[in-house]
N, C-alpha and C positions, 0 to 999 in steps of 0.2 A: 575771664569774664564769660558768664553762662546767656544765653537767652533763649527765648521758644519756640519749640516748633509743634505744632501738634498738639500742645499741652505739657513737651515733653522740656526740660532745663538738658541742655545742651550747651556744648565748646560755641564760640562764635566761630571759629575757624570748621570744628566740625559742621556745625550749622551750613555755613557756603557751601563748602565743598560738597554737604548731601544734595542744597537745592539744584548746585549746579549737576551733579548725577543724573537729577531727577529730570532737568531741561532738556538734559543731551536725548535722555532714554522718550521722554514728551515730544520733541524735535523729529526725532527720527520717526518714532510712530504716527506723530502727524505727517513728516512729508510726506508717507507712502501712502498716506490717506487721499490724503491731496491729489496725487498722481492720480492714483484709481477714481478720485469723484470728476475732475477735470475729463477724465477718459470718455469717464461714462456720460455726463453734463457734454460733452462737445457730442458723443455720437446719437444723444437726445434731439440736440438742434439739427443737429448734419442727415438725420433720420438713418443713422447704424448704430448696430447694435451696442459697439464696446465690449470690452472685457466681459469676457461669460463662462471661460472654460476651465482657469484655475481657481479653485474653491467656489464656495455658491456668490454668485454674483460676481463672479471674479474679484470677488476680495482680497484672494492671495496671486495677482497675479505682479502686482507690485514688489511682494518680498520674492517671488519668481525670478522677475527681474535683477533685485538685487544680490540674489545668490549668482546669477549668471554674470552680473557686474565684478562680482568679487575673485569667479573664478576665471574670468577673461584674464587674456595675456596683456599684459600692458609694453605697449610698445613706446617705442622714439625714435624719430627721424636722427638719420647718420648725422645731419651738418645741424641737429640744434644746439644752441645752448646748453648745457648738463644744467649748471644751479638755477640758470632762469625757468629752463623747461620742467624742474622740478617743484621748483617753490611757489611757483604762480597760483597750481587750485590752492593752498595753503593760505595764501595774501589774500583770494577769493571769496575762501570760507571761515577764514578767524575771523573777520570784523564783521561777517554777517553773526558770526553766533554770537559776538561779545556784544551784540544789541538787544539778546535775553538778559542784560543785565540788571535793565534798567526794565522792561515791562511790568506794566501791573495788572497782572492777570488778576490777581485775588486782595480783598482788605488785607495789607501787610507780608505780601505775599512775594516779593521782589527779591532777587539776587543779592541787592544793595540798592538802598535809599538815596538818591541823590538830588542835591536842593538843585543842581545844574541837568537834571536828568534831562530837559527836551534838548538841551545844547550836546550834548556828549550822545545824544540819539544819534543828528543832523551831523557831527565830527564822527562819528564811528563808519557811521550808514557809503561816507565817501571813501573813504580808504578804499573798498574792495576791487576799487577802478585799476588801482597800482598793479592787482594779480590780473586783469585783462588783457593790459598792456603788456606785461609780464609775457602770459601765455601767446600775445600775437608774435611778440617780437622772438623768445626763444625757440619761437617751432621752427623758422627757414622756411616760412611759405608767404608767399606775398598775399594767399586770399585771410589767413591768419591774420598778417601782418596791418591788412584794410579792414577785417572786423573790430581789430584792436583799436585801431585811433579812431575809428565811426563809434564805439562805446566810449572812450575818452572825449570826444565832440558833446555827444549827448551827453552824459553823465556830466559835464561840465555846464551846460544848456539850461536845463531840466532841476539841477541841485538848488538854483537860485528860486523859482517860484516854488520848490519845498519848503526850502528853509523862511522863505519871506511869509508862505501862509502858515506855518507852524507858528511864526515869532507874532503875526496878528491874533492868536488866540492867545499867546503868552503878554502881550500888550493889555486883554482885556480881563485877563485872569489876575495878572498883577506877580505872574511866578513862573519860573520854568520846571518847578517840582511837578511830576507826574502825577505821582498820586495827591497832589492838593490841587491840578486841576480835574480831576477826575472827583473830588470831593466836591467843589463848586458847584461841579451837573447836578446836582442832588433833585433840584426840581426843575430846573431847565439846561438844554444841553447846548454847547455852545453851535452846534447845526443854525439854529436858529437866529444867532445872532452871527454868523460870519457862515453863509451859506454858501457864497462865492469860493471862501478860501478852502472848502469843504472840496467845491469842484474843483481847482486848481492844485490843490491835496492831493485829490485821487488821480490824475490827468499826469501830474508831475511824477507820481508813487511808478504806474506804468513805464511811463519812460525810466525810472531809474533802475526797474527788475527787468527791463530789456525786456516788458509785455507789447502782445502786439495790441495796437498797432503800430508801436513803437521797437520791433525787433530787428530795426533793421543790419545791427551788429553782427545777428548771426542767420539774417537773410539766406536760408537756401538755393534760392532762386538768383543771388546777386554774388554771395560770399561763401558759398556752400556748405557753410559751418561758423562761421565766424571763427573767435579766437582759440576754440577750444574743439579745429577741425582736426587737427593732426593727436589727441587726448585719445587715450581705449579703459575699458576696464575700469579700475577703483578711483583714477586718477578724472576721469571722463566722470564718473558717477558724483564726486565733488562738487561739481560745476553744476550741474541739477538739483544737488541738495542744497547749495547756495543758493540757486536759485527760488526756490520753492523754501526753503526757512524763510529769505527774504520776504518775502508774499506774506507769510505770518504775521512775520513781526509787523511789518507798515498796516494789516489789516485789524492787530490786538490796538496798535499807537493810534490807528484812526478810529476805532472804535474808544479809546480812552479820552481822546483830544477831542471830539469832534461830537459823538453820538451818547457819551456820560460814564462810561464804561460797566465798571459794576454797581454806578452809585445811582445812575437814573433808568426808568422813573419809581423804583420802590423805597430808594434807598440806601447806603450803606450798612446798614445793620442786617442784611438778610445774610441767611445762613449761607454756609461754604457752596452749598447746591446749587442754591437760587443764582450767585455770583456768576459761577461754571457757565451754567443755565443763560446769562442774560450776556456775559463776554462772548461766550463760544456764539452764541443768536447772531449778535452786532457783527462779529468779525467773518462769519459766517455769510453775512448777505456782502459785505464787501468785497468778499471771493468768490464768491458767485457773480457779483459782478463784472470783476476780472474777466471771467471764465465766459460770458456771455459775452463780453465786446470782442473775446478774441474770435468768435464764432460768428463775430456778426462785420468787421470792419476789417479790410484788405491795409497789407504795409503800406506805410508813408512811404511816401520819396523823400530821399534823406535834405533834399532843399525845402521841400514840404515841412520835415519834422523839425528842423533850424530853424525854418521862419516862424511855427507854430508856437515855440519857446518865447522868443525875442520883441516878434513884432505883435504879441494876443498875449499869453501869458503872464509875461513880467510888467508890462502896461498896467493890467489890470490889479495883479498882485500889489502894484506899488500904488495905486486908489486905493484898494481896500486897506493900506498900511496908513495912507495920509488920511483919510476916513478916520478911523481908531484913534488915532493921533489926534484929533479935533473933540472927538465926543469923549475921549479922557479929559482935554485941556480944558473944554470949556463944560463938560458937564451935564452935555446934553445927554436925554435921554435913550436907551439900548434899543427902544425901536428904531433910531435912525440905521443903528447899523443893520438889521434884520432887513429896513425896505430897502438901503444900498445895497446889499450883498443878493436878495433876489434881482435888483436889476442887473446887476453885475454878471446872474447866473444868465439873465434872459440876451445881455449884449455876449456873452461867452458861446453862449449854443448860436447865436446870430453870427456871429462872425464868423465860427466855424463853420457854418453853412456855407456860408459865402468863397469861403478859403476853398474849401471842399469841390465847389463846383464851378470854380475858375478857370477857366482854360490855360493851358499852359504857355507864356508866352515866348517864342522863339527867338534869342539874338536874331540882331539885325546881321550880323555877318553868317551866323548858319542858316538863315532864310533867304540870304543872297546866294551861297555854293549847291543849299536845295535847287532854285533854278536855274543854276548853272547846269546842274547835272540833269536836271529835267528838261 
């Protein structure tokens, strides 16, 4: 069985196999990119310089980097685990890559089509939690060991108002196929009708790439590494590429799900350029958002970032589901969902103000031994 690429009649097996080639070699050129923009985007706002000294603009100081990655010694602790401590960046970084399977970066442009693609996104996207825990528990270090089940806490937390605000635009799309919701946006994108699930999207995306303000897995200042302290070398450099492919993909998914992908607002008929041109734009400002709150907002306290999930989050998530739920059954019209979902954004940034600037309340048994001691 032949089909196209290019223009060109090709094996279906060769087919995969090229795009996937083509992903690994797109992946990697984008992380490094990534790295260097983040570098230079943070010493923007921090008012330093960033990268300046390997190639012009410090362009190459990323592949710098990863020649120096590659030629580091890779160590391991005498008392870890041998298979754990080995296989963890591996559980890591396969199920982040096998969520290029399903993007749609380009009209017909995907790995493999699939009518189930937003569900096998949200089942992929969890797995990588296992090579976490993986890596806390096979190092033999107990600050490993607390970065590991603080990403299992969250990643656990966090996964439910992803997956509950993905499954509200799949409620009003009528589909979990990717690219048929990305064909929907044609003239309107679903931003505007579920704007709430849009912030609760990006809010939950952070917490699941262990962005900050959500980093508290691998808190320097708490855990001095997280799970991947006791990691050197190629095995270390892993756990960063996971991390930053991640970022990708949730920022191509949220620009396809949320902002139209390549089909809004000109269309789907524009050429291969135009496509590049309006995916790369969307997912573009999404990372750059990223990149701005981590410069702008200090880590949570990990009671902070629990309760943020449980007691705001998923509340809200599950109105904007029973919402949906209503203006399907009875037929009402999609403005409802658009003024719900802005109020939704306006009680979301309210609360977390509130949260924010709460003071922190003290058991009554350790405010009773504080004035003992005083």
């Amino acid at each position: 069985m032949n089909t196209d690429l290019f223009g060109l009649q090709v094996n279906v097996w060769a087919d995969a196999a090229l795009r996937l080639q083509l992903i690994v070699v797109f992946m990697t050129v984008v992380v490094m990119g990534l790295i260097w923009a983040e570098r230079r985007i943070l010493g923007r706002f921090q008012q330093r310089i960033g990268p300046q000294k390997t190639g012009p603009f410090g362009l190459l100081q990323s592949l710098a980097d990863a020649v120096k990655l590659v030629g580091k010694e890779d160590l391991r602790p005498k008392n870890a685990d041998p298979w754990t401590f080995e296989l963890a960046p591996f559980l890591v970084f396969i199920p982040i890559f096998m969520g290029f399977v399903i993007v749609p970066f380009l009209v017909g442009w995907n790995i493999k089509v699939l009518e189930l693609g937003l569900l096998y996104f949200v089942a992929i996207s969890s797995v990588n939690i296992v090579g976490w825990v993986m890596a806390g528990w096979g190092s033999d270090n107990r600050y490993a060991m607390i970065g590991g089940l603080r990403a299992a806490a969250q990643s656990i937390s966090y996964e439910l108002p992803l997956v509950l605000s993905l499954l509200s635009v799949a409620m009003v799309a009528g589909t979990l196929n990717l690219d048929e919701i990305v064909r929907q946006q044609g003239s309107v994108p679903y931003i505007v009708w579920q704007p709430m699930a849009f912030a609760i999207f990006f809010i939950a995306a952070l917490a699941e790439l262990n962005r900050a303000p959500f980093d508290i897995p691998v808190g320097e200042s708490e855990v001095v590494g997280g799970p991947f302290v006791e990691y050197s070398g190629i095995r270390w450099s892993m756990f960063m590429l996971a991390e930053y492919a991640g970022l990708l993909i949730m920022a191509v998914v949220g620009a396809s799900v949320f902002l139209g992908g390549y089909a809004w607002p000109l269309g789907e008929e524009l050429g291969l350029g135009w496509q590049v041109v309006l995916v790369g734009a969307k997912a573009s400002l999404i990372i750059f958002a990223v990149f701005w709150i981590r410069a702008s907002l200090p880590r949570l306290r990990i009671d902070q970032l629990m309760g943020y999930s449980w007691k705001i989050l998923l509340p809200l998530v599950l109105v904007q589901i029973l919402v949906n739920g209503l203006v399907l059954v009875y037929g009402w019209s999609e403005a409802i969902l658009g003024v719900v979902g802005l109020a939704g954004v306006v009680a979301l940034v309210s609360i977390t103000g509130r949260a924010a600037n709460r003071p922190r309340q003290i058991p009554a048994r350790a405010a009773a031994l504080k004035g003992e001691a005083a």
